[in-house]
Each structure stands twice: as structure tokens, then as C-alpha cells.
N, C-alpha and C positions, 0 to 999 in steps of 0.2 A: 579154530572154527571160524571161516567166514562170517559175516554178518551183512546181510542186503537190504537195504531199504526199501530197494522198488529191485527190478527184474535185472539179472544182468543180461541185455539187450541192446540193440544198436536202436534206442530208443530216441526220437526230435522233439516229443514235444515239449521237452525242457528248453529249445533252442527260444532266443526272443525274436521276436517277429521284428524287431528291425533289422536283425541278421539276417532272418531269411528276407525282409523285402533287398537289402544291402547285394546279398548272392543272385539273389532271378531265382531262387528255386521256393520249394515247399517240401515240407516234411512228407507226403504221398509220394515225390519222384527223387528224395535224395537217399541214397542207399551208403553206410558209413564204412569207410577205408580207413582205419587207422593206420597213421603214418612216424606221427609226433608223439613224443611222451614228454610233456614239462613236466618237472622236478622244481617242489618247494625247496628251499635251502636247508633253513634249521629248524630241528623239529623232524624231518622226515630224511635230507640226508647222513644230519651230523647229528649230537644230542645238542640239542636248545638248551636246558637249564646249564651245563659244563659252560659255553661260552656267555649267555646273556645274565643268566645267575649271579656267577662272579662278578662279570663285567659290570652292573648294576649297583649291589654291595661297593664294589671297590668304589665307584663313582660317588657314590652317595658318604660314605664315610668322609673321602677329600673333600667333600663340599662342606661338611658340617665341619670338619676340623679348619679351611681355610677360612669361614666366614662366620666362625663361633656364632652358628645361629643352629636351633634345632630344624633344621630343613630335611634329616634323613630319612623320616618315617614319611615324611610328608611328598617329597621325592618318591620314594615306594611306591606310597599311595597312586601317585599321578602313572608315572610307571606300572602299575599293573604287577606290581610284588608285592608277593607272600613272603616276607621277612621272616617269619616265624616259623612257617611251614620250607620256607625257602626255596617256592615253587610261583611260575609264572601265571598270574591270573591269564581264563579262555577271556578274550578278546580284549586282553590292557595293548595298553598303548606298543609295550616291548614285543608284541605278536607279529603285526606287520607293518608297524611304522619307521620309515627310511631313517637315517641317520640324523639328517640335518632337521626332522622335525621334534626327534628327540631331543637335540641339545634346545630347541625352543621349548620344548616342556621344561627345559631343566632351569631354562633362563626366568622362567613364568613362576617357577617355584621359589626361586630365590627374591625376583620382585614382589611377589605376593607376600614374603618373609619379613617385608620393608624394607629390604635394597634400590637403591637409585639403578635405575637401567646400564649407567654406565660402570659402576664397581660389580654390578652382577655378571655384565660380559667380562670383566677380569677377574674377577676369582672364579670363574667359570674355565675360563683362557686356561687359569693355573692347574684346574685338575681333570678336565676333559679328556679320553683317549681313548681308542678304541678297541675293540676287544683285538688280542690275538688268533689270526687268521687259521693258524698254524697248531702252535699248541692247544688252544683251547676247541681244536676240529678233532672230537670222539665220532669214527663213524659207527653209522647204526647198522652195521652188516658188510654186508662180501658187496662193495658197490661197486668196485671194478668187474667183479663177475655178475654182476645185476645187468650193468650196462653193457657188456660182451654179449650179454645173453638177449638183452632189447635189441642192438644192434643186427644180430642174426635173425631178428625174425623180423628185420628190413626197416626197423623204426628207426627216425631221428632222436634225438635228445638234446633238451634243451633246460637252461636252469629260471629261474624267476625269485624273484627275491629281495626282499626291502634292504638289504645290504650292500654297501659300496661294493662295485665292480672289481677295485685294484682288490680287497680282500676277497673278494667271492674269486677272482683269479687266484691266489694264492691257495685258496683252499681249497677249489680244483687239480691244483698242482700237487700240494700235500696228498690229497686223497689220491694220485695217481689217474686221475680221470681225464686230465683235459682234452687228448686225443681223440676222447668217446663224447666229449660236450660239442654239438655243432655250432650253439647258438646260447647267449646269457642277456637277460635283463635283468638289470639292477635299479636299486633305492637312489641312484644317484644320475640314472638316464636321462633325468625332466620327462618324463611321462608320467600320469596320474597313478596315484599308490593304488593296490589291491582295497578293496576288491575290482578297481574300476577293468573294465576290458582289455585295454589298450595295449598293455603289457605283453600277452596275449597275444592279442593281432598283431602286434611288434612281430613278434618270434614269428608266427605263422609266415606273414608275408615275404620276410627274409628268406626260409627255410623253404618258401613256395609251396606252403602243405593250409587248407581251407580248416577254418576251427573246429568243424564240424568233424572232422578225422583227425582230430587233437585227442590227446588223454591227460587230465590234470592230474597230477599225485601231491599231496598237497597233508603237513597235519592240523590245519585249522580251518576254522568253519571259512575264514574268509580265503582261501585257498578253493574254495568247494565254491563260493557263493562268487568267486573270479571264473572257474572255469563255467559256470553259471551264465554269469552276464555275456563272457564272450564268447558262448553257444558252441561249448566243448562237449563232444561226442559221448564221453564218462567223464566222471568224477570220482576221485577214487583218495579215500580218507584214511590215513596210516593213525593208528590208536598209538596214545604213550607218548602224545609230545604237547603241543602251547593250547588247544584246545580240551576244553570236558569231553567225556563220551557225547554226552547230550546234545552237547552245540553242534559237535561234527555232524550228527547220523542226524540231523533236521537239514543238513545242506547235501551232505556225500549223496552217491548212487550206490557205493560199495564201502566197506567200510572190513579192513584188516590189521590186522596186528602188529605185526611187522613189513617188512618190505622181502623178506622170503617169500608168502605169500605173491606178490605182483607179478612174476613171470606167469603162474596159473590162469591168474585174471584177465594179462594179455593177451593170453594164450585162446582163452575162453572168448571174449569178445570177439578177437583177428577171425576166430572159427564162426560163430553167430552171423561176425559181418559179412562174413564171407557166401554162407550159406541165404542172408538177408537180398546178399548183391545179382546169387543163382534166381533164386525164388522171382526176382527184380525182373531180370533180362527175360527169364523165360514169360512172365506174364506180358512185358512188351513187344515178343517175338512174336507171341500168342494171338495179343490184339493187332497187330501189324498183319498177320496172316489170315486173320479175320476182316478186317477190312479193305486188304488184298481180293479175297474171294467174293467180298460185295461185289468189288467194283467191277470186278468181272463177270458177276452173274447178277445183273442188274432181274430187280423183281416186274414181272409186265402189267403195266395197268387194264 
């Protein structure tokens, strides 16, 4: 069963008003064309806890056995793990935060531990790695037939994601998909992390498609509260990955189960927008043929 927040509609006034002063337009004359579909990485491609789970664990273990200091709960903690539970806290740091500011979490944990700066970047040196691209990428469904089936119904696709580019490539590749990806931003571009806009406007501008005829798919609230800032047409929140039900469905427009679900919703909105864009032209044909007729039959004083 679906779950909606608010209407699925090609609704603006979610848009920020510096986007629309940024475009020249306003929510009354902009009528929405979905074009684009950005895809969160993990969490709503692949399964998140299989890669960052482990990946985490492993890390933290090397750290406590290289530096015989009890840093691993404590690491957790900073991390945004559930050790116990062995599940990713909604909005820790391992959600949407890039690579390289993780390993500064990991370096703050060890100095706080009462390590000098300088043996903390070396026994850090010593057990630092990244997850595998490859092995540790469980997808979450038919995503080769996902994006066959986005692509036929004339949309882009594009990925976003706090994770280094060389693996987000990899893991494209593994998944079979790169052919079907037009466009990637990654944790390692130097552009501002999620939720800030930019990332976003990144893809858009490349791909030549306005934000506004963007679709975010995303499983955390800050995936939802990104295609937010950068004044994305929907927002659309996959359940069962880094965020709670709660956090998501206070940011989503639409909010599904799996990614089975999403051709529906494409499907549903492309139709609304489409119907939005009729309703559009025919009122401006309308008042154009109206004011046509004024001017023609001027009233006599």
C-alpha cells in the first residue's frame, strides 16, 4: 500500500523562492515535465546495513585492537551505530556523510581517547578501508529493469551519493547499470554534502533538465529535505533503509516500500503533469483569445 503525505501532484509550493526568483518564473506559470530521476545510492539502490554495517564493525574492531584503547563503542556512537541492534541510526553521521569526513570522525574519536594527533593518523593509516564496491552491493530489486523501464518513459537517470565516485562506479558496473546512468555525483566531487542543493543542480545543469522536472528517490529524510532545498518537482521516500518511517514521511511527498512500487508513481505523476500542462495551455490560449477579442472590439465611450 502506498502511503502519501500530501497529494501526488505536480505541486511548487514546496519550491524555495530563491529558485524560483533564480528561474524568472513562479509556481502560477510553471507547469512540471518530469525528465530526471536521481537515485540515492545506498539504502534505496543497494542494501545500506550489508555494505556500511560490516564496513563499520570491521573499522572499529581494527581501531580498538591497534590502539588498545576502548574507542569501539565510542566510534559507534559517533558513527550512528546500533551495535547491538546492528542497525544504522535515522540521521548518524554513516547516513549521508562523504568518506573523507568520516575518517575525521574516526580521527576525533581516537584523539578524544587521549591520542596525540599525530599516532592517531597512524594507527588510523593502519586500519582505514573502504567498504567493497562489489561484494558488499546487495541490490534491492530488478534495477536493471527499473531503469529500462524509467528510460522508456523518456526520463534521465542520474545517481547522488556521499560515496567516492571510483566505487559508486564500480558498483554501477557490478549492478549492470552504467549504460542506463547518464550522470553521477559523488561524496568526493568537492561540492557541499546532502542535504545542501548543489549536488542537485550539479546533475540538473549537465543533463540540461530544470529542478523543478527533477524526481528525488532517496531512503533518508535528508535525501527528501535535498530534493527539498533544490526545488525537485517530488520527492519520493523508499521505506526499509538508513532512515525511521517517522523522519522520512515528515520530509517525503510520497513514501513506498520498495522500488517495485516507483514505475506506478512515475507513471502517476508523468500522467497528472501532463494533464496539469493541458489544463495550462488551454487557459493561456483561452485568455490570449480573450484579449485578442478586446482589442478588436474596443468598448465606445
Amino acid at each position: 500500500m502506498m502511503a502519501c503525505r500530501r497529494i501526488l501532484a505536480p505541486s511548487f509550493a514546496r519550491r524555495s523562492m530563491s529558485a524560483l526568483a533564480g528561474s524568472g518564473l513562479d509556481g502560477a506559470s510553471t507547469v512540471c515535465s518530469p525528465s530526471l530521476v536521481v537515485f540515492d545510492k545506498d539504502g534505496t539502490l543497494i542494501d545500506f546495513n550489508l555494505m556500511w554495517g560490516g564496513w563499520v564493525e570491521s573499522v572499529a574492531w581494527k581501531m580498538e585492537m591497534t590502539t588498545r584503547r576502548p574507542v569501539r563503542e565510542k566510534f559507534f556512537d559517533a558513527m550512528g551505530y546500533d551495535w547491538v541492534g546492528r542497525a544504522i541510526r535515522s540521521k548518524g553521521a554513516l547516513c549521508c556523510t562523504p568518506m573523507g569526513e568520516l575518517y575525521q570522525i574516526a580521527h576525533k574519536v581516537m584523539v578524544d581517547e587521549g591520542m596525540s594527533v599525530g599516532d592517531a593518523n597512524t594507527a588510523l593509516d593502519k586500519v582505514w578501508h573502504l567498504p567493497d564496491p562489489v561484494e558488499t552491493s546487495r541490490p534491492l530489486g530488478d534495477i536493471t529493469g527499473l531503469f529500462l523501464t524509467i528510460k522508456k518513459m523518456g526520463m534521465k537517470i542520474a545517481i547522488c551519493t556521499a560515496d567516492n565516485r571510483d566505487a559508486t562506479v564500480q558498483t554501477m558496473h557490478h549492478l549492470g547499470v552504467s549504460h542506463l546512468v547518464d550522470a553521477l555525483s559523488c561524496g568526493d566531487d568537492q561540492l557541499p554534502a546532502k542535504p545542501a542543493a548543489e549536488q542537485v543542480w550539479t546533475l540538473c545543469h549537465k543533463l540540461g533538465v530544470d529542478p523543478h522536472n527533477t524526481i528525488m528517490v532517496g531512503d533518508t529524510s535528508t535525501d527528501m529535505r535535498m530534493g527539498l532545498n533544490a526545488g525537485c518537482g517530488l520527492s519520493v521516500g523508499i521505506l526499509g533503509g538508513a532512515s525511521s518511517l517517522d523522519d522520512l514521511a515528515r520530509e517525503a511527498d510520497v513514501l513506498i516500500p520498495s522500488l517495485t512500487k516507483l514505475p506506478k508513481i512515475l507513471f502517476q505523476y508523468s500522467r497528472q503533469s501532463a494533464a496539469a500542462a493541458s489544463t495550462h495551455a488551454s487557459s493561456a490560449s483561452a485568455h490570449v483569445n480573450s484579449a485578442s477579442s478586446s482589442s478588436q472590439h474596443p468598448q465606445h465611450q
